[in-house]
N, C-alpha and C positions, 0 to 999 in steps of 0.2 A: 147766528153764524158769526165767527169771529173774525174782526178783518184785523191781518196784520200791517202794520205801520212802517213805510221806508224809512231809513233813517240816512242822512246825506252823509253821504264819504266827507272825513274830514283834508284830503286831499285827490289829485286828478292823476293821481297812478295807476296804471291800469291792472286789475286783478289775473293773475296766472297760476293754472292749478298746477302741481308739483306735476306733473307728468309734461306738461307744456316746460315749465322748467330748465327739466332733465334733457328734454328734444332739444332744445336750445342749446344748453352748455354742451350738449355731444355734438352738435351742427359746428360750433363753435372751433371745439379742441381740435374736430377732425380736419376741417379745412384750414385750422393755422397749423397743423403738426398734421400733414400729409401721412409723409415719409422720415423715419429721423435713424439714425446709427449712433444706439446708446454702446457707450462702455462701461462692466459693472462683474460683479463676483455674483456668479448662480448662488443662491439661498432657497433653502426648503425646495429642495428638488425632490420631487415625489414619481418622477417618473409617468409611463402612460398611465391615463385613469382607465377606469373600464371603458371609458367610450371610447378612448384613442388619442385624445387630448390629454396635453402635459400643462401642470400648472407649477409655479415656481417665480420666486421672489429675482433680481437685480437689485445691488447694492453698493454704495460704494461707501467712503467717511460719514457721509452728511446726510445722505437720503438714501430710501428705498421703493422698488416701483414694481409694481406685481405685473408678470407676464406671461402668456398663456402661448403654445404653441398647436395648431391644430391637427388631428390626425392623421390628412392627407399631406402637409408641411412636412410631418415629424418624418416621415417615411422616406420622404426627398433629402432628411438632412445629410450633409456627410459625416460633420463631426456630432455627437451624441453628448451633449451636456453632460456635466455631472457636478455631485457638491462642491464648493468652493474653486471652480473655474473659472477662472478670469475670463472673458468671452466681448466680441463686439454683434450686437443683435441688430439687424433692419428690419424696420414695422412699423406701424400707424399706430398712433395712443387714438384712444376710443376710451368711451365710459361705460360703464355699469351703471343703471339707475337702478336698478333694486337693490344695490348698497350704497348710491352716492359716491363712487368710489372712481379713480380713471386705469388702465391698464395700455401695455403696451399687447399689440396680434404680431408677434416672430413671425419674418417670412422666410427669412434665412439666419444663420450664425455662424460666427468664425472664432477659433482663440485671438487670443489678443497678445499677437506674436507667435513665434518659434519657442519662446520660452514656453508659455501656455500649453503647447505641444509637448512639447521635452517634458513637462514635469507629468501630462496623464499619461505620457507613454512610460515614466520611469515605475509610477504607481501602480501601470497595469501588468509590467515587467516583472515589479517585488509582488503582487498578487498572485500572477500565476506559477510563478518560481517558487511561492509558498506553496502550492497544490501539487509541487513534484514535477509540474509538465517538463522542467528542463533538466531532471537528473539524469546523468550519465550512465547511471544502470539501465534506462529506457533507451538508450542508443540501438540500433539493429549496426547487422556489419552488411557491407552493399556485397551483392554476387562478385565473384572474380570473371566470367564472362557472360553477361544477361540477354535470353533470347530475346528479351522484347522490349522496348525503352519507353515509358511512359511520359510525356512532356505536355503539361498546363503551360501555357502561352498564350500570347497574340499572335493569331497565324498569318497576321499581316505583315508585323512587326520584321526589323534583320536580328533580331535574336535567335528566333525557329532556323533562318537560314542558317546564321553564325556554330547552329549544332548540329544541324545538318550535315554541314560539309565538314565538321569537325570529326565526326561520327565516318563519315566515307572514307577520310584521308587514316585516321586509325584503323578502325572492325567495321565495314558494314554489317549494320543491325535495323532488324524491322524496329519501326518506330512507329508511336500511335500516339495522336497530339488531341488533346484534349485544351478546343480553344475556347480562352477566357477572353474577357477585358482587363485589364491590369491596370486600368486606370479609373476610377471614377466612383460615385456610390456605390455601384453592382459590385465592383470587383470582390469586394473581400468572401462575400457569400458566391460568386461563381467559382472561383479558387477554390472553398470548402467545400463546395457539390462537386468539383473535379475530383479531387483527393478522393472524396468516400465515392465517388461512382467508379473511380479505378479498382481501390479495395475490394467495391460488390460483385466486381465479376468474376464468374466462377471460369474455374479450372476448364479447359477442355471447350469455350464458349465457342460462337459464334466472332466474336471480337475477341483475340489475345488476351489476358491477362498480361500486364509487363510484370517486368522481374525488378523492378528499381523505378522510381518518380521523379521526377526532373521538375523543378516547378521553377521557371527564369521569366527574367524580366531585364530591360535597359535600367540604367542610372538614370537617378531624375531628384527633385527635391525632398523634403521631409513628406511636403502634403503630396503630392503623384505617388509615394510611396506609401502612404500610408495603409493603405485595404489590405497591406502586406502586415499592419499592426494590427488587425480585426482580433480580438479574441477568438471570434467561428473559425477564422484561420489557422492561427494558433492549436487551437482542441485538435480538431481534422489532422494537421499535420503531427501533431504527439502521438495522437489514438489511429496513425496508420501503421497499417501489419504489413504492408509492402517499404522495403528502405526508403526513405526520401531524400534526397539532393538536393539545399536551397539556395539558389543563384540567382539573387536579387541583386538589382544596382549592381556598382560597382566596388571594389575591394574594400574601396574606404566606409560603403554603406552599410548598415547594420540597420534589421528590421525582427520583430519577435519570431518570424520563422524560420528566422537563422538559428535561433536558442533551441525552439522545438524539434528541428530537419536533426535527421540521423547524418548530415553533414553538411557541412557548408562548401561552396565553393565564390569563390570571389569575383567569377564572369562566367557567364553561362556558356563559352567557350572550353572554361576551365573545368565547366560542370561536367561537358563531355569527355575529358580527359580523364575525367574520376571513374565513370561510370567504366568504361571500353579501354582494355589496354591497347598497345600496338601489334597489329595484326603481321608486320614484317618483324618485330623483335621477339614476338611469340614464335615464328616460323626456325627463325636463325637457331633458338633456343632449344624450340624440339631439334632441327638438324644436329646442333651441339649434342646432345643427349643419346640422339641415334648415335653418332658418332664415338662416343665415350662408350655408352653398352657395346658395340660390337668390338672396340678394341678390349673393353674388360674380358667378352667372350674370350676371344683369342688369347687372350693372355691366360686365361684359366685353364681352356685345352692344352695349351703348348703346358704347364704347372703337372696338371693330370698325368699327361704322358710322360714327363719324365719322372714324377713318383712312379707309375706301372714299372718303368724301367728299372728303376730302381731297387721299386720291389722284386720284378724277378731275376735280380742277380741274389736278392739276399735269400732266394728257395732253394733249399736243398735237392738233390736228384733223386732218380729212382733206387739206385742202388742203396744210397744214404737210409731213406725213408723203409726199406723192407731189410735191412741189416740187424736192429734188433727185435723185430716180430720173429724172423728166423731163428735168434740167439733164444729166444725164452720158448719154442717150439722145440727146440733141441734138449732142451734143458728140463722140458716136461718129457716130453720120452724116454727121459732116461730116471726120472721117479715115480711113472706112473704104475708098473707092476707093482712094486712094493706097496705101492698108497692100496692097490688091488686087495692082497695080500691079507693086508691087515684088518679091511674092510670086512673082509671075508669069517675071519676070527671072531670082529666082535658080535658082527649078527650071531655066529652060532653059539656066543656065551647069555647074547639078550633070549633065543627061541629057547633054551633051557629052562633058564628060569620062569618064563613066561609058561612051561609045560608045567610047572610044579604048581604055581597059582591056578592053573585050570584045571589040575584034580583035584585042590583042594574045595574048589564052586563047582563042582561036577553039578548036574542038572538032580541027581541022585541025595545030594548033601543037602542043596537047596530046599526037597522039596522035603524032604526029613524036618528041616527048621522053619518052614513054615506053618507043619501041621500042626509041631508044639506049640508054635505062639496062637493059631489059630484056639486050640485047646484049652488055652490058658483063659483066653478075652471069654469063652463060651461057658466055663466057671463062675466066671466074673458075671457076666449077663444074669446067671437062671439066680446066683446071689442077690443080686437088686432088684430082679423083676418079683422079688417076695411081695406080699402086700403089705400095705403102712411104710415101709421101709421108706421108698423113694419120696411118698407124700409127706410123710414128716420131714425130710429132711427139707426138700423143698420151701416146706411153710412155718419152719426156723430160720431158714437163710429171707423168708419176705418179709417176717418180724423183725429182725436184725435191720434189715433194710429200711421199714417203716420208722423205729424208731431214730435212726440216724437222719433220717427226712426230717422227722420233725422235730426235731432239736435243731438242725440246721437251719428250716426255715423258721423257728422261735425266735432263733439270737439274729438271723437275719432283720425279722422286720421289729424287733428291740433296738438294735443299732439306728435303722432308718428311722424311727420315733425317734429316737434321741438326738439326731442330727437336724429333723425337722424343729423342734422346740429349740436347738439351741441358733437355725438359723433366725428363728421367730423373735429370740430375745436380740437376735443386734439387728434384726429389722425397727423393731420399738426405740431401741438405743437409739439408733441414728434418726429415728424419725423425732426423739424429743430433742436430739441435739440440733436438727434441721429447726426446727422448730423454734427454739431459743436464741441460734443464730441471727433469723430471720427476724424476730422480735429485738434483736438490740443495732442489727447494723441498718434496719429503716430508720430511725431517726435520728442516727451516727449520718447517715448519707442525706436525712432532711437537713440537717444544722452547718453542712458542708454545701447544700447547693445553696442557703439561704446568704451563707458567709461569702458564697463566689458572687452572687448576684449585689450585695451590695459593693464589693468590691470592683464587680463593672459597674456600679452605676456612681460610682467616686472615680474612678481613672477613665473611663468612656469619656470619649469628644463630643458625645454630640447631647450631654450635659455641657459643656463650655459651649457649643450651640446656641440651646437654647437661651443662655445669660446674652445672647447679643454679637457674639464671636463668629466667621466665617471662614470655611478650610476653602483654599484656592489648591486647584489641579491643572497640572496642564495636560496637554491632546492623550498624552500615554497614560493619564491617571494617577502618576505619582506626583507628591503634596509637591508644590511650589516653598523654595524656604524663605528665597531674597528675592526682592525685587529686582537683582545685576541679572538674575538667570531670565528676565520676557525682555523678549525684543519684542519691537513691535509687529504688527498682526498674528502675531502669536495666538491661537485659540485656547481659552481658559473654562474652566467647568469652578464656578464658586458654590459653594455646598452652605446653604444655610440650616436651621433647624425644623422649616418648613418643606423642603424640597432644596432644588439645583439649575441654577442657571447658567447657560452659555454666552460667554462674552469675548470678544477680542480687544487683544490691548493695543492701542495707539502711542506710536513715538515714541521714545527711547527711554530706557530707567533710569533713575535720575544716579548722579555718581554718588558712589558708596561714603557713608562718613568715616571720617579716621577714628580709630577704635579709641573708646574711652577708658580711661583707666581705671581697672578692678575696684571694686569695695571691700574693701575688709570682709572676710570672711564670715565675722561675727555676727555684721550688720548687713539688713535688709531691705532692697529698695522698695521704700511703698509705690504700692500702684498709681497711676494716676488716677486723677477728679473722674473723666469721663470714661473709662473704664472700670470693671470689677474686676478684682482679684481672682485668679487661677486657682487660689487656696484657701 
């Protein structure tokens, strides 16, 4: 049996396995760094994982610090991280021992500043404004008198009041409030379930449908307003089919549901003067209008009546009117004998002559000239019905017939033979001209794509790549030329001949040198030492 042999520590430190370690250095971190509020730019923001946990870098000049925010955090956050935000984050650094690594656990976050704000709300403004939500072809026009007024609010709030009584002193109108929070995480998604549950209701329901949406709130700062910036909010309010009305804050505040609302109002006071006219200026106005129609009436019958008058002075009288019917009654009675007269003459010159025609076709003369023609055709018959007679003729006239058939159809399918053969000869024509084509312009168009590909592969950059060379872009992708065009943290994309890396620039470009004077045309600056030539 083999005995193994101690061998003495060559010193009195005491041995710790890497797990013991790692408990250490996190006991450690965690009790000197409680609680800490970093300021830093989000990097690699990936969003929820599937588990509901967001992972993502903090960065500033000098360092970086991996941070993790948990699923039930993320949920409570108000403001929503996103790439390259400047943000202040509270949370306990802790380590990871199964990478040696430390991390901050977000319990909260905030931008860092009004600016911080300003700039994702201008980013989220040009995003959605590129999707069309704020084109003014999507505008609705609001009712001119709406049975039913829709209002998302706080029905705590003196806002609901402030339209209230604004609404009674102009039209009383049924009103149906649809109450929100207006402040706080919830608000922006109770807003957007207001809007579409107004939308869903049907015609004719149990709850009104309103005719127009009212969606107000008081003045307050950037962030109390902000659930009014929610994109859920935004969508809901472009994608509603009932008008919306948006009366947030006060005149001077602007919020993204002002760009989406089929109108704006400056105080949700003002909202109500939008929606409801005046119910005493509407009355005066119909009065007016009765007014005007009945005196139009009257003006039109008094017009009437004295046309009528008018007209019957310019009508003739009885006597007028039967003065010449009498004149042309007189005037025929005294030509009508003679018209008699003469009527009388000509019939008896037409019933003469018409006697003379009717003895000539007496029934007598008729049937004399029928028997001779009958006479005649009964010759004619016992003549043909001889024998042979009729059948020769017959079967001369089928012969005659036969043979004009077949001459006809001879030269017929003569012609069609010869149009077939002569389609057949410029089938072959063309098929050897196809054919010869094909054979000279394939290696006409191989020697032309061989000539183009060398030709990119002498003017292509990413031959000057590979020699050691790197093309810089900035955020838009187009080439960088001078160093005067980066300011500093300017985002840059540098493209080498392996791939492309993301860099930001620090500090300012240095100043331009004064331009040096031309070389002669003739001559050519060699390259430097530590570069290769472009050529």
């Amino acid at each position: 049996m083999a005995v193994r042999a101690e061998i003495p520590s060559p010193t009195n430190t005491p041995e710790l396995t890497i797990t013991e370690l790692s408990g250490a250095l996190k006991r450690t971190i965690e009790d000197r760094f409680g609680f800490v509020r970093v300021r830093g730019e989000v990097s690699g923001w990936r969003g929820p994982h599937s588990s509901g946990h967001c992972y993502f870098s903090l960065k500033d000049e000098g360092a970086r610090i991996d941070a993790v925010i948990w699923k039930g955090v993320y949920g409570r956050l108000k403001i929503r991280p996103e790439e390259g935000m400047e943000v202040i984050a509270t949370g306990k650094i802790t380590t990871w021992p199964g990478k040696s690594a430390y991390q901050i656990v977000v319990e909260s976050i905030e931008p860092a500043g009004v600016g911080a704000l300003l700039a994702q709300l201008e980013e989220r403004r040009k995003r959605l404004a590129a999707e069309g939500l704020f084109d003014e072809s999507r505008k609705q026009l609001l009712p001119f008198l709406p049975r039913v007024i829709g209002v998302v609010t706080s029905p705590t709030g003196a806002v609901i009041r402030d339209i209230l009584h604004r609404l009674a002193d102009r039209f009383p109108t049924q009103v149906v409030i649809w109450p929100v929070r207006v402040q706080g995480e919830t608000s922006g998604a109770e807003v957007a379930r207001a809007i579409n549950g107004f939308n869903a209701l049907p015609e004719g329901g149990g709850i009104a449908r309103p005719d127009v949406i009212i969606v107000a709130r008081g003045g307050g700062s950037l962030e109390d307003l902000w659930g009014f910036n929610d994109e859920i909010v935004v969508r809901a309010a472009a994608g509603s089919m009932i008008p919306l009305v948006s009366a947030v804050g006060h005149e001077t505040d602007w919020t993204l549901i002002d760009h989406a609302a089929d109108r704006r109002a400056p105080t949700p006071t003002a909202a109500a003067e939008i929606c409801v006219p005046v119910r005493a200026e509407l009355l005066a106005q119909v009065a007016s209008f009765g007014g005007r129609i009945a005196g139009a009436r009257l003006r039109l019958m008094q017009r009437h009546r004295s046309d009528l008058r008018a007209l019957a002075r310019a009508l003739p009288g009885p006597e007028d009117l039967l003065a010449m019917p009498r004149q042309r009654l007189d005037r025929a009675g005294e030509i009508l004998p003679a018209r008699i007269r003469r009527a009388l003459a000509d019939r008896q010159v037409r019933l003469g002559r018409l006697a003379g025609l009717l003895a000539k076709h007496s029934p007598q003369a008729e049937l004399a000239h029928r028997r001779a023609t009958f006479n005649a055709l009964a010759n004619r018959h016992r003549a043909l019905a001889r024998p042979g007679v009729l059948t020769e003729r017959r079967a001369l006239q089928l012969r005659v017939l036969d043979d004009r058939l077949r001459k006809a159809l001879g030269n017929s399918l003569q012609k069609t033979q010869q149009r077939i053969e002569h389609q057949q000869h410029r089938i072959d024509d063309l098929g050897k001209r196809i054919a010869n084509a094909t054979r000279l312009a394939i290696p006409r168009r191989r020697d032309q794509l061989r000539a183009l590909s060398q030709l990119l592969s002498s003017l292509g950059y990413r031959n000057v790549l590979s020699r050691g060379f790197a093309l810089v872009r900035d955020a838009s992708g187009a080439p960088v030329r001078s160093a005067a065009a980066v300011g500093g943290g300017d985002r840059l994309a540098v493209e080498f001949a392996d791939g492309t890396v993301q860099v930001s620039a620090s500090g300012a470009a240095p100043p331009a040198e004064p331009p040096k004077p031309a070389a002669p045309r003739h001559a050519r600056a060699a390259p430097p030492k530590d570069q290769g030539s472009l050529f």
